[in-house]
Backbone bond lengths (Angstrom), bond angles and torsions (degrees), N, CA, C in turn:
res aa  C-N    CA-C-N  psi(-1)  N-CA   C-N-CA  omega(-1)  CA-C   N-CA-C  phi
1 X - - - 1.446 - - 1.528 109.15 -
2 X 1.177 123.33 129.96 1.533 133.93 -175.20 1.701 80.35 -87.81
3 X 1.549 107.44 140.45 1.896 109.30 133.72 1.075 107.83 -114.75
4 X 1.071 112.54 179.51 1.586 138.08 -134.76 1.623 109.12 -140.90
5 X 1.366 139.05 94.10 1.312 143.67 -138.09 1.117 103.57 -170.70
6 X 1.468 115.56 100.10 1.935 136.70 178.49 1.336 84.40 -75.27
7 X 1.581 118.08 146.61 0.723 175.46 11.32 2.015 99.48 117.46
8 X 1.469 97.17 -61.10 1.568 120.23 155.71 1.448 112.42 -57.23
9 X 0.970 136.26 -63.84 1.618 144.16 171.78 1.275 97.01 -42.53
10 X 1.566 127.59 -72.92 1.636 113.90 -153.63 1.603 89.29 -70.94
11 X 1.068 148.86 -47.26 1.546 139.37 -167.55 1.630 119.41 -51.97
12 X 1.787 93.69 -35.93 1.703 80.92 177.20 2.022 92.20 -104.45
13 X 1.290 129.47 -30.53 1.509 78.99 161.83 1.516 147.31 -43.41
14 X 1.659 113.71 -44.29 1.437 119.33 179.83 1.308 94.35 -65.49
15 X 1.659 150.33 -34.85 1.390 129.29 169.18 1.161 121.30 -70.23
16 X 1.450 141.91 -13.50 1.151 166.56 155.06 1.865 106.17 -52.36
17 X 1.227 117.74 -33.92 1.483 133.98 -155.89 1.451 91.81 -92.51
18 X 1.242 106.20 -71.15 1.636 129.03 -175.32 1.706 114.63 -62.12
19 X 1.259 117.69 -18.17 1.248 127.13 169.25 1.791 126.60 -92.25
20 X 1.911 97.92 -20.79 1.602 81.21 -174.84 1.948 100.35 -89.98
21 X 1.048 84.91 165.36 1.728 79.09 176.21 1.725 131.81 -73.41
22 X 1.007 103.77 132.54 1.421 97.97 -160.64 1.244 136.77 -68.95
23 X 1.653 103.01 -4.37 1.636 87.40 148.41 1.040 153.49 -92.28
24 X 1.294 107.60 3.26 1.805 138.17 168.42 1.467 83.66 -71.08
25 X 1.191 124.22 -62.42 1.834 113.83 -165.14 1.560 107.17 -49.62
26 X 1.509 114.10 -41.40 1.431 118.93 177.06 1.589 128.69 -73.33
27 X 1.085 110.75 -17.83 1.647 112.44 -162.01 1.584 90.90 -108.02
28 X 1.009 135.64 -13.90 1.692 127.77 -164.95 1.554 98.33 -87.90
29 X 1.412 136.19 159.44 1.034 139.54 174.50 1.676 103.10 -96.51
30 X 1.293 126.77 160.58 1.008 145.07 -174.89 1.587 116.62 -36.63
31 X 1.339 119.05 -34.33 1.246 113.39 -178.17 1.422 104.95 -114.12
32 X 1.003 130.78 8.58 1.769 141.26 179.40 1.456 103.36 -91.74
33 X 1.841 110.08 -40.52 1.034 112.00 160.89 1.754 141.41 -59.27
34 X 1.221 98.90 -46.45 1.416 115.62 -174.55 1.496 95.53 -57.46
35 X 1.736 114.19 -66.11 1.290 123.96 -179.57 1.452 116.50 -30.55
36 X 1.306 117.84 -59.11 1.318 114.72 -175.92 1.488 115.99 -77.98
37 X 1.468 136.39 -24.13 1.074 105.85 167.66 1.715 118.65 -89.13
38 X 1.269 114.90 17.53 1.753 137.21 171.18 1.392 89.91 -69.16
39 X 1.366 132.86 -31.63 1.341 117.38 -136.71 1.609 93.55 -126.04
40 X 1.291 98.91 -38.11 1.446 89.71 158.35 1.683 136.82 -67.23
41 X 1.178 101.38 -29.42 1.621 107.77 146.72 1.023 140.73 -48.43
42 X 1.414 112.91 -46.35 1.665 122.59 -178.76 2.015 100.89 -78.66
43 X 1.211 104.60 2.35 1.713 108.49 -174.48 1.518 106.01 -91.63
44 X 1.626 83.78 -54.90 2.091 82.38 167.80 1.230 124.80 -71.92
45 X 1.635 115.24 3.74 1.452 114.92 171.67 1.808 106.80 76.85
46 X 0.951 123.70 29.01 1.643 124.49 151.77 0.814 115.37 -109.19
47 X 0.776 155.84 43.70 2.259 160.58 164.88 1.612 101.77 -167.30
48 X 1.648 76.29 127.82 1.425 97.54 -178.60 1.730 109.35 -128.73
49 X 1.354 119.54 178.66 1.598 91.72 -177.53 1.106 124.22 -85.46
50 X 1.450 110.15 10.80 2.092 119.49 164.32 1.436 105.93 -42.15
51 X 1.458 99.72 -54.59 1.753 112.71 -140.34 1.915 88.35 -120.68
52 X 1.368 121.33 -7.65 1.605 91.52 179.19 1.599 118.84 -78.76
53 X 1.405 143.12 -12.59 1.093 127.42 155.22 1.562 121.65 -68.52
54 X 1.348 118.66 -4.24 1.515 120.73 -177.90 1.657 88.28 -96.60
55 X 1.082 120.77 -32.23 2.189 110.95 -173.71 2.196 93.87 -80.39
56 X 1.426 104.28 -48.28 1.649 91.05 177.82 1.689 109.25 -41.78
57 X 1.314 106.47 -67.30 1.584 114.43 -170.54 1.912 99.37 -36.62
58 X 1.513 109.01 -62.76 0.883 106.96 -164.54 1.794 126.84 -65.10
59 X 1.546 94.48 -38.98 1.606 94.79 144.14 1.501 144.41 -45.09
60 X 1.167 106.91 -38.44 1.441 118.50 178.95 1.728 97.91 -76.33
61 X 1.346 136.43 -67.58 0.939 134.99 177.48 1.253 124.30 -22.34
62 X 1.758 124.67 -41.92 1.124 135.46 174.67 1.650 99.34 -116.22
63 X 1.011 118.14 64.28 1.458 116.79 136.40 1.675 129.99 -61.66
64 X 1.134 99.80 -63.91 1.474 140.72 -173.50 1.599 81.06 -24.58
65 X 1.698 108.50 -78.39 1.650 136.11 -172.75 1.334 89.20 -45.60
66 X 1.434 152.94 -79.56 1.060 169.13 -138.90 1.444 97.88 -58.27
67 X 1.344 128.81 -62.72 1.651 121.63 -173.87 1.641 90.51 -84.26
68 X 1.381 139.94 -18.09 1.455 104.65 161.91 1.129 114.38 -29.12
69 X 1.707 87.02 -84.51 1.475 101.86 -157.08 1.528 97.23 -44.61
70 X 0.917 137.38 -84.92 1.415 130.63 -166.72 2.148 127.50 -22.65
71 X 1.317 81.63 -18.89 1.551 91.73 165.82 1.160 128.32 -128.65
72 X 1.162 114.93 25.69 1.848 139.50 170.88 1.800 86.45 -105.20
73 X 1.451 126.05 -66.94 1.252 115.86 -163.51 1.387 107.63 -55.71
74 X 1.871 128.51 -38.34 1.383 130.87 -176.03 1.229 92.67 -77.74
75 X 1.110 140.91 -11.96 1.558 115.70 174.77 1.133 113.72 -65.96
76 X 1.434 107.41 -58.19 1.685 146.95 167.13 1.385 118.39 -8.76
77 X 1.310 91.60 -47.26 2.000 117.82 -169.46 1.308 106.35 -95.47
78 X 1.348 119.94 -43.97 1.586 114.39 164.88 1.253 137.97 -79.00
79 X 1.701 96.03 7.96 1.804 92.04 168.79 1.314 96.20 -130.15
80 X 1.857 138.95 17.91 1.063 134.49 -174.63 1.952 104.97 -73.92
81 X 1.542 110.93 130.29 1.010 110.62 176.39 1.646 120.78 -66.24
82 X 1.054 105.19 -10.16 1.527 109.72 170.86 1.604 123.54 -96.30
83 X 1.439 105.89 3.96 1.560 100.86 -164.41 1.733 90.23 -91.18
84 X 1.360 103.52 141.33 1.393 119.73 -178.08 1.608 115.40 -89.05
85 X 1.242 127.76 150.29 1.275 145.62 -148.07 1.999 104.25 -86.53
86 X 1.621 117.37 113.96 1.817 89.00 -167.29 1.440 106.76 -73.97
């Protein structure tokens, strides 16, 4: 199965990725995840129901990548010598 993913879509998902906070990216289970950033898509108005089972698939596919990054950046922040004490 080919999906189908402008160019526009993958740019504001990966800004979509990198923007929510990462422990919502971490604590959600696999489909809590996908769902919500599905939905955050259809908010900024790039997914429509042409292409939203081709962004789920493709979401789900890169989960895995998805809580990386999300726990490379929380690593990131908890050993940054500049991050201040709450």
């Amino acid at each position: 199965m080919v999906l189908v993913m402008t160019v526009v879509l993958l740019r504001q998902l990966w800004d979509l990725v990198e923007t929510t906070q990462s422990h919502l990216l971490l604590k959600l289970d696999d489909s809590h995840l996908v769902h919500l950033l599905v939905e955050q898509l259809k908010e900024r108005e790039v997914l429509d129901k042409g292409n939203e089972e081709d962004a789920r698939q493709y979401i789900h596919s890169r989960v895995s990548l998805i809580r990386d990054l999300a726990l490379a950046r929380q690593f990131a922040y908890y050993t940054s010598p500049y991050r201040t004490s709450p």
